[in-house]
N, C-alpha and C positions, 0 to 999 in steps of 0.2 A: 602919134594919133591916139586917139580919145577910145578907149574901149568901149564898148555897148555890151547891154544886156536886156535881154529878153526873158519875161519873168512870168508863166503861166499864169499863177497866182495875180497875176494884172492884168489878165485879158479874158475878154468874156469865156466863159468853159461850164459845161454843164457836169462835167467828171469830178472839179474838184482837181483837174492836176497839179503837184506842187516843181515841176521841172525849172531849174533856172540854167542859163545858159548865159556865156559870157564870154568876150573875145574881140576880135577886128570884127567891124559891121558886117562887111562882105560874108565874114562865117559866119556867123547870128544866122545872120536872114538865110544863111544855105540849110544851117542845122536846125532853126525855128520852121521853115518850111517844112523840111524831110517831117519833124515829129510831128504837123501838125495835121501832116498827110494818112502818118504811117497812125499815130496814136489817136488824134480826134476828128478823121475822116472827111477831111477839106481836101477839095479838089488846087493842085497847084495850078494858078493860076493867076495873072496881074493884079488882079482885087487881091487875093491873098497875102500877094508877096507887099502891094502896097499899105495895109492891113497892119502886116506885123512892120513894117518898116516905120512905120507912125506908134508904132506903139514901143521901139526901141528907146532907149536910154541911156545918159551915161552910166557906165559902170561905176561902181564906189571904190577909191582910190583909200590906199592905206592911211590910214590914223597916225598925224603926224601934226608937228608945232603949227600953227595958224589954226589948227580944227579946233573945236568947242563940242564940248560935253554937256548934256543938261543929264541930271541925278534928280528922282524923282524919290522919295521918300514916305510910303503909304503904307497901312495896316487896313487888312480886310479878312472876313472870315468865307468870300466868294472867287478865292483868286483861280475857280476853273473856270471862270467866265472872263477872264480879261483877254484868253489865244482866241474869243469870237470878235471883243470891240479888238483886236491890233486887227484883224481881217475885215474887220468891216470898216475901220479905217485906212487900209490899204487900199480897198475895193473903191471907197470915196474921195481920197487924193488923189487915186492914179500918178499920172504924170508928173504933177506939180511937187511930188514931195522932195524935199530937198534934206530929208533922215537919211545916213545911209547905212546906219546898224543901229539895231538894238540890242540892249537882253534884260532881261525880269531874271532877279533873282531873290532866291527869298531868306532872309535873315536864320541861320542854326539858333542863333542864341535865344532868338528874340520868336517864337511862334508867332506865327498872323502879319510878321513886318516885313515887308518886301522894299525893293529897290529895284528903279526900270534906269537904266542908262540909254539914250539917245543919243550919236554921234554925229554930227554935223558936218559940213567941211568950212564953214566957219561961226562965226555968230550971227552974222549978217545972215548967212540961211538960213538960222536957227528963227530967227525972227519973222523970216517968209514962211517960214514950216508955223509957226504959231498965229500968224493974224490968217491963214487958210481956215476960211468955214468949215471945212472936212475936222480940222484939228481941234476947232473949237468945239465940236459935237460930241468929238469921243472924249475928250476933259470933260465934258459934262457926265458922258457917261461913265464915264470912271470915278467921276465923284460921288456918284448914286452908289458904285460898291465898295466905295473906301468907306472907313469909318473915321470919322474927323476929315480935317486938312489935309491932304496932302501938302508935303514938305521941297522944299525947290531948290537945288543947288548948281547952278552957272560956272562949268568950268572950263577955261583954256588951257589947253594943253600944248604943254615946254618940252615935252619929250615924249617919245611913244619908242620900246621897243619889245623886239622878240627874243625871250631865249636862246 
């Protein structure tokens, strides 16, 4: 069975909660209630429960051979404003996004160079994640705070392991 996740960060909240929650549906939706009860003061109740059941999702499965990487390659002298556009691109794909990790990281050698890796679960998603209007808006804004091009590297990955 298909794991779910329930991702505060995805659903309307005036707090700002960042709680994510992941497992069999059945506990989602038992443990998504309780907190939404206990922490952002909603009454349990059928709207509720069907509420967050609409807003479930699959969970992201481990990084392994058929997935696809996209490598993003940029230099910017504003990189505390890119943890607003990934939120504000979260908040405008919702559902539809088919990313299931990321990470920005920023170059020792190199000051101002950054690298964001994207992980997919294949290319084919990869490609639904980019013809999405949500996606194409924060490309835009991301290119207002890179300096030059961003740089683009498409990779399939033949192995993935842990330590």
């Amino acid at each position: 069975m298909t794991r779910k996740i329930a991702d505060c960060r995805e659903m309307p909240s005036e707090s700002g909660c960042t709680l994510t929650l992941t497992g069999e549906e059945d506990e989602v939706l038992e443990a998504a209630t309780a907190h939404a009860v206990a922490v952002h003061g909603h009454t349990d109740d059928p709207a509720l429960r069907d509420g967050i059941r609409g807003m479930l999702r699959d969970a992201p499965e481990v990084t392994g051979p058929g997935a696809f990487v996209q490598l993003i390659e940029f230099r910017t002298t504003r990189i505390d404003q890119f943890d607003g556009l990934l939120e504000q691109w979260l908040a405008e794909i919702g559902p539809d996004r088919t990313a299931r990790w990321l990470l920005l990281a920023a170059d020792r050698d190199r000051p101002g160079e950054y690298l964001q890796l994207v992980e997919f679960p294949s290319y084919e998603a990869a490609m639904t994640n980019s013809a999405h209007p949500a996606t194409a808006a924060s490309a835009e804004r991301m290119g207002k705070l890179a300096e030059g091009e961003p740089g683009f590297r498409n990779l399939d990955i033949i192995a993935a392991r842990t330590p």
